[in-house]
Legacy VTK file of the C-alpha trace (Angstrom):
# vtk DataFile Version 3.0
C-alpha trace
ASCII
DATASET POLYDATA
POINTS 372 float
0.000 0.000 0.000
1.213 3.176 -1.110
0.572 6.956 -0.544
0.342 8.664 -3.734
-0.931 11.906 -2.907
-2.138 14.272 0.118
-4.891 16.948 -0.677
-5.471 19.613 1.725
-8.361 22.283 2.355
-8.300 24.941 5.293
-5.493 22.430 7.121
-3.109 24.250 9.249
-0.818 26.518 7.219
-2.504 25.507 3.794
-5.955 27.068 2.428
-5.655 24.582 -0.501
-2.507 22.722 -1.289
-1.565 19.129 -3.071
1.586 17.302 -2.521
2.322 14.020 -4.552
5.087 11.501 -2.869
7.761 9.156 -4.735
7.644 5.025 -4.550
10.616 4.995 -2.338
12.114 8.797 -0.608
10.257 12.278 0.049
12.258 14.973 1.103
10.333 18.153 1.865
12.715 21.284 2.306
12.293 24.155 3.330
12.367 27.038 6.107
11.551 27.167 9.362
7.729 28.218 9.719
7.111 27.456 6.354
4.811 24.256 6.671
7.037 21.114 6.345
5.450 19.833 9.890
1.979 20.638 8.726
2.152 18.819 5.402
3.497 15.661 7.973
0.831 15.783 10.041
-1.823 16.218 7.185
-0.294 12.711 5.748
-1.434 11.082 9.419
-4.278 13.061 9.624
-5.508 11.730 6.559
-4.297 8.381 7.099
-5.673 7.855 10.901
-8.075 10.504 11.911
-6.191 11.846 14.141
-3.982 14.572 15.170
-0.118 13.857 15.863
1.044 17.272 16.754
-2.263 19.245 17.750
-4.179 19.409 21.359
-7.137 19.814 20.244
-8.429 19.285 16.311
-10.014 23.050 16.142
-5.971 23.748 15.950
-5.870 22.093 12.365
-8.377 24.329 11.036
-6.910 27.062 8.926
-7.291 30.732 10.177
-10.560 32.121 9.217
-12.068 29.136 8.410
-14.162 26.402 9.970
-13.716 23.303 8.434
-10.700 21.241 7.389
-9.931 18.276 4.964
-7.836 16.057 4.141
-7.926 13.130 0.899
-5.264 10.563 0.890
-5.008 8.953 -2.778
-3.394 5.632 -2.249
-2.319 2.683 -4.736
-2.140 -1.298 -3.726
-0.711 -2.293 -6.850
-2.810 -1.680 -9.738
-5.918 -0.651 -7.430
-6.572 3.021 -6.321
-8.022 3.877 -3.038
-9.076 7.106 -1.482
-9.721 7.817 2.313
-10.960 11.331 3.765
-11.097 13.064 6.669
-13.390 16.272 7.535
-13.400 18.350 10.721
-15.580 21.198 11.092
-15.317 23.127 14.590
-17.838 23.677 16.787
-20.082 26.716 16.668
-22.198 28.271 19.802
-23.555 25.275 21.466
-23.270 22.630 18.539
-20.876 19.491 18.935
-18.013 19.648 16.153
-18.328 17.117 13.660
-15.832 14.742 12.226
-16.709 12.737 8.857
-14.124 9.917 7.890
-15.015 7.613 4.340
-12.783 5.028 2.788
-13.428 4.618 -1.007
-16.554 7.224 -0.597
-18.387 5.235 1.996
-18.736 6.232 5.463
-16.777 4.614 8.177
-16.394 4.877 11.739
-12.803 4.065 12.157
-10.142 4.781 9.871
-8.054 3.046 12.338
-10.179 -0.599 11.028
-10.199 0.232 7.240
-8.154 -2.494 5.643
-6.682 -0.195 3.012
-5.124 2.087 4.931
-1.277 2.610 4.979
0.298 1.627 8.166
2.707 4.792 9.506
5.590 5.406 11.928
5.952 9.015 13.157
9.820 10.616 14.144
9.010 14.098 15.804
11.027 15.946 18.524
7.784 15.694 20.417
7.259 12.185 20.380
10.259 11.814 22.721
7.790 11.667 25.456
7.940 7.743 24.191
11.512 7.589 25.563
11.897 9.955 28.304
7.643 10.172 29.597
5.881 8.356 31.956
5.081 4.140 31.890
1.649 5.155 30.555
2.983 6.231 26.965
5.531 3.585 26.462
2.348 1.069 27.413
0.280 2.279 25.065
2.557 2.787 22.417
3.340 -1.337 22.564
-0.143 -1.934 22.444
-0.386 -0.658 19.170
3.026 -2.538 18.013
0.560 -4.867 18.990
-2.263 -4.349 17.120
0.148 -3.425 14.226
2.007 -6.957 14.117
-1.486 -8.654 15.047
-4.699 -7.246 13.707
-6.827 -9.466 15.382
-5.427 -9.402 18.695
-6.641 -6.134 18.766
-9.678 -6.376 20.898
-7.763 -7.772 24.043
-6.744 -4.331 25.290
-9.832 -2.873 24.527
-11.378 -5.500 26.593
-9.361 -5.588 29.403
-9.316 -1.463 29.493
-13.794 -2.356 30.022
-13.469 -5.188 32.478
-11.187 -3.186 34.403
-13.439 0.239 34.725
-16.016 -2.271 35.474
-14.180 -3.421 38.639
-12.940 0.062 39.380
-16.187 1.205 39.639
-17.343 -1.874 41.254
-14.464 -0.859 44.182
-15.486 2.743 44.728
-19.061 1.663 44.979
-18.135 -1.070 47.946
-15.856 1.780 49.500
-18.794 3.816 49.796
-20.821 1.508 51.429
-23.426 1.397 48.474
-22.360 -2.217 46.961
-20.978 -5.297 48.463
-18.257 -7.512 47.443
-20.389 -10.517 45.858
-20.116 -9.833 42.399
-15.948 -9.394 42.808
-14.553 -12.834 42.471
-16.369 -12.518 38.829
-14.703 -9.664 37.891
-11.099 -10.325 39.239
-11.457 -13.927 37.208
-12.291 -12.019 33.657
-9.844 -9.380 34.279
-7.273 -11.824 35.452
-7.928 -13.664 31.871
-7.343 -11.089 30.032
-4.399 -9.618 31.864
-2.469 -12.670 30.940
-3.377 -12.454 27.516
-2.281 -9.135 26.769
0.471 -9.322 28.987
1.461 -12.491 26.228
1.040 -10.187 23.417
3.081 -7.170 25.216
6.212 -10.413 25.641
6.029 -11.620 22.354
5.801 -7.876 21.020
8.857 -7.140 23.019
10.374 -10.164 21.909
10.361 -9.281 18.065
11.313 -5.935 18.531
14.337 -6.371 21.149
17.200 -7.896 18.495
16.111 -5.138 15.000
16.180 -2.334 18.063
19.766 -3.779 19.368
20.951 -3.213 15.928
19.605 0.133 14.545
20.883 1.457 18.523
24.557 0.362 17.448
25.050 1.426 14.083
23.010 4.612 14.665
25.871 5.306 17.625
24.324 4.536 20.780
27.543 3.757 23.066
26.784 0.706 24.784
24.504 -2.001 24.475
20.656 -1.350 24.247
17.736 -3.398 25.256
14.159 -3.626 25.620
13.155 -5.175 29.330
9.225 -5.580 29.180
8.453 -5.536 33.064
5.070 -6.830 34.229
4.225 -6.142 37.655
1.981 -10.143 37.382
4.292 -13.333 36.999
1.314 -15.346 37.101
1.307 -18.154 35.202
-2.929 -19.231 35.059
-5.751 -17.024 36.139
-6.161 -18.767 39.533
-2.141 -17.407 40.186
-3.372 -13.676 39.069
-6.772 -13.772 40.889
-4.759 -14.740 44.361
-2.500 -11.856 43.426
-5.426 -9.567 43.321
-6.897 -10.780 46.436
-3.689 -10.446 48.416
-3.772 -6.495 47.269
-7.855 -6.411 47.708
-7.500 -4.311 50.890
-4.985 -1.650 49.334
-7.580 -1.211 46.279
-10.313 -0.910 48.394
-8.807 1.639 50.572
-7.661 3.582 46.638
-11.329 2.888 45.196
-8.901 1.670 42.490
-6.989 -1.680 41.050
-3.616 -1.489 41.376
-2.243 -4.494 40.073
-2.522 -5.351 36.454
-1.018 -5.025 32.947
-1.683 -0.843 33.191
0.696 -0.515 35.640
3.507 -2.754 33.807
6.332 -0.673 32.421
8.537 -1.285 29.216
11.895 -0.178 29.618
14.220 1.241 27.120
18.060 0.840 28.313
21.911 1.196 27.815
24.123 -0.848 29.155
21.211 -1.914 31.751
20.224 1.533 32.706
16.920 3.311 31.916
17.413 6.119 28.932
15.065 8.382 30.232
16.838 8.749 33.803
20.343 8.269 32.519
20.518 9.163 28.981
21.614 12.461 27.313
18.537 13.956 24.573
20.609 13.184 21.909
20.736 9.481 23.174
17.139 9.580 23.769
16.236 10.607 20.178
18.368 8.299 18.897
16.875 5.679 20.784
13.249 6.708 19.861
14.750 6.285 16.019
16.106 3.075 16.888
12.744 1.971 18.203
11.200 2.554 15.038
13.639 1.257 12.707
13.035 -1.914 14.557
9.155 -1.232 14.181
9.622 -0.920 10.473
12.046 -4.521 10.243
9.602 -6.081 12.272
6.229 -4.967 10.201
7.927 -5.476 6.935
8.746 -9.105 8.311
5.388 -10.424 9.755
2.927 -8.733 8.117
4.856 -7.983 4.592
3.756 -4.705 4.635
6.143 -1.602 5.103
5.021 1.193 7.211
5.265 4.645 5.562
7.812 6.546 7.475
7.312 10.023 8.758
10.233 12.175 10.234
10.943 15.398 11.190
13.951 17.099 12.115
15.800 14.000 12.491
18.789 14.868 10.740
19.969 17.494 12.235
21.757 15.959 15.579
23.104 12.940 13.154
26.559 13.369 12.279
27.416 12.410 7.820
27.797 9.005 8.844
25.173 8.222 10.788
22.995 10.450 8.228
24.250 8.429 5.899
23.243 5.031 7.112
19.736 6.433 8.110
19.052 7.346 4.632
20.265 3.776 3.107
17.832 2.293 5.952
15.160 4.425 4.738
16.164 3.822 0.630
15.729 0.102 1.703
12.359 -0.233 1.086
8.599 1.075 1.926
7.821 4.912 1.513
9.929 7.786 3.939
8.904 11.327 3.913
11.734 13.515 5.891
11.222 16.927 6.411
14.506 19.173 6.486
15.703 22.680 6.414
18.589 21.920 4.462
18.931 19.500 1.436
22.375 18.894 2.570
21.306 16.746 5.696
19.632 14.239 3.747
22.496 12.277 1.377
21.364 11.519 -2.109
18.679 13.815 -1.796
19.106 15.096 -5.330
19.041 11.720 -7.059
16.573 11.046 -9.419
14.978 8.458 -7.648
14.138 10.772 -4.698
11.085 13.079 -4.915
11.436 16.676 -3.346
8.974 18.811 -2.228
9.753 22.343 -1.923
7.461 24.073 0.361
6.902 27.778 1.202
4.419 29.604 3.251
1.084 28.029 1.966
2.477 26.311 -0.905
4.384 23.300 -1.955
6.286 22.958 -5.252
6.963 19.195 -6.547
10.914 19.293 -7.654
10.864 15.581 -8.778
9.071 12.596 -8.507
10.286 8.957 -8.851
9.246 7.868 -11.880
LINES 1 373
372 0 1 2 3 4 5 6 7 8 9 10 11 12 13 14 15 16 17 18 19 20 21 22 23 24 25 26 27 28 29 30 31 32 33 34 35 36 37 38 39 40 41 42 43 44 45 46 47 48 49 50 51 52 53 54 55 56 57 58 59 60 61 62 63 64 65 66 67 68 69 70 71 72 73 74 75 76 77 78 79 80 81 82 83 84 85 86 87 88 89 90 91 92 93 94 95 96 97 98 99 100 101 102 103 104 105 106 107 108 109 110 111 112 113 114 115 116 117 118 119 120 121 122 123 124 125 126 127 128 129 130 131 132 133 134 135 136 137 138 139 140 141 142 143 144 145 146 147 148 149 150 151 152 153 154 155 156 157 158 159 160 161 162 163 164 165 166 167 168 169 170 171 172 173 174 175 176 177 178 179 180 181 182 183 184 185 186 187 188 189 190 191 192 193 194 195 196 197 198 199 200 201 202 203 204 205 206 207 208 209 210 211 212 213 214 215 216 217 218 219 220 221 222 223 224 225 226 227 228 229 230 231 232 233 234 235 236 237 238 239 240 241 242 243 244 245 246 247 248 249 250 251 252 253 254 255 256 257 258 259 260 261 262 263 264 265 266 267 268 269 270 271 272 273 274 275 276 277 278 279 280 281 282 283 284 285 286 287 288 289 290 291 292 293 294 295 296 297 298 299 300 301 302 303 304 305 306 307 308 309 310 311 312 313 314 315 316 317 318 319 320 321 322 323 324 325 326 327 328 329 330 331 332 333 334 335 336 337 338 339 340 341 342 343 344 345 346 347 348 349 350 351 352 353 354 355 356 357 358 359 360 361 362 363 364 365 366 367 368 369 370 371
């Protein structure tokens, strides 16, 4: 699955723009404030419904205007496909309304439409996934997850329900307006699905952790790096995790809260056996996060036999020639890249004719070359 094009309407920086993308590398160039981030995010935007950069989607719209849209063209080999997103703000007391469709029909999800591209983001912000709190890192392998296993999907969703349902079910017996019969039902189906998706998290983990090992070294991580998925449940059956969760019953009941489970497990990205985000220097860290995705990419391309469509930004500039230089081989490798630069110069073999460039200005983007 490819991304051919990117059409935007009243989308950030843009009041109507088109950019097209090559087979293999995109470069877009130019100056800071001019729109190379926005033209990124409209590619994810269009591809996910939903916003990569922004707090809230009213911050998409373009000034003065209060809707925004976004068409992806895309090509599977010889088949075209098309999927759309439109955002219109809200206005006085109205709700703002989103409408996604995938080939012209409406869908609910973008996120379940078979046809769409999957992506891998590289943003300064996104070091949060390094150097943040347990929370992102856990919900950033679920969708590795989801990503490597389509249909395994559902078991985080459903063990994110069972588990408000026994939350709630322990503030209401704290109160004094429930009692504690119904409990052993609900610690046996979230202890069932705990140890599912705590398999999926290992077995994640356990793909990524050699591709990651590699892309750390020869991207010039000193030291060894390592993924250490760290449950806080070494249960083996669901009997093991129940009497786990009846051993810390009293502690949840005095919280209102469970505090044993897979959403309190922590991955762990490391050097030489110590956590980045405590010990390592930003430029370690965003080499790390690059790493991390690199191994993503491997891993996707491997299982699934589908390449994600790479999006970075600003990740050349802290990369000395010859680590620039092996990035951009990586990237030549195989599946679609879009980098975003200031300078032409970062990016080696940027003006080969296989690469397309996208020069973009204040509101505008100018196609250089495509691939042919």
């Amino acid at each position: 699955m490819r991304v051919v094009s990117v059409e935007m309407r009243d989308f950030r920086s843009y009041a109507r723009a088109e950019a097209a993308l090559g087979d293999g590398l995109t470069v877009v160039y130019g100056p800071n404030g001019a729109g190379k981030s926005n033209l990124l995010e409209a590619i994810y935007y269009g591809c996910t419904a939903r916003a990569v950069r922004a707090r809230n989607e009213r911050e998409l719209i373009h000034f003065g205007a209060r809707t925004a849209r976004v068409v992806v063209k895309l090509a599977d080999g010889p088949r075209a496909h098309e999927l759309s997103v439109g955002y219109e703000a809200p206005a006085g007391g109205e709700r703002a309304v989103k409408r996604m469709t995938a080939d012209g029909a409406p869908v609910e999800r973008l996120l379940d439409v078979a046809t769409r591209p999957l992506l891998s983001v590289f943003l300064p912000d996104r070091l949060e996934l390094v150097k943040g709190p347990p929370a992102v890192r856990r919900a950033h392998l679920d969708q590795v997850v989801c990503a490597v296993w389509p249909a395994r999907g559902s078991v985080r969703r459903d063990y994110s329900g069972v588990l408000a349902q026994r939350n709630a079910l322990l503030a209401r017996i704290r109160s004094g307006r429930a009692s504690d019969a119904t409990l052993a039902t609900w610690d046996r189906e979230l202890a069932a699905r705990a140890i599912e998706l705590r398999s999926d998290r290992e077995a994640a983990v356990a793909l990524l952790a050699g591709p990651f090992a590699e892309h750390a070294s020869q991207l010039g991580i000193n030291g060894v790096a390592s993924l250490d998925y760290r449950p806080r449940s070494r249960a083996a059956t669901v009997d093991e995790f129940v009497a786990e969760l009846q051993e810390r019953l009293p502690g949840d009941l005095e919280r209102g809260f469970s505090t044993h489970g897979p959403h309190r497990d922590e991955l762990a990205i490391l050097r030489d056996g110590r956590e980045l985000r405590l010990y390592g220097s930003q430029g370690e860290q965003r080499l790390a996060l690059l790493s991390l995705l690199l191994a993503e990419r491997a891993v996707l391309a491997r299982e699934r036999e589908r390449t994600p469509l790479m999006l970075l930004d600003d990740v050349m500039s802290e990369l000395d020639s010859d680590r620039r230089e092996l990035l951009a081989n990586e990237l030549s490798s195989g599946g679609q890249s879009v980098i975003a630069t200031t300078d032409l110069a970062h990016v080696p073999g940027s003006t080969d004719a296989s690469v397309a460039r996208l020069r973009v200005s204040p509101g505008a983007i100018l196609s250089e070359a495509i691939a042919a």
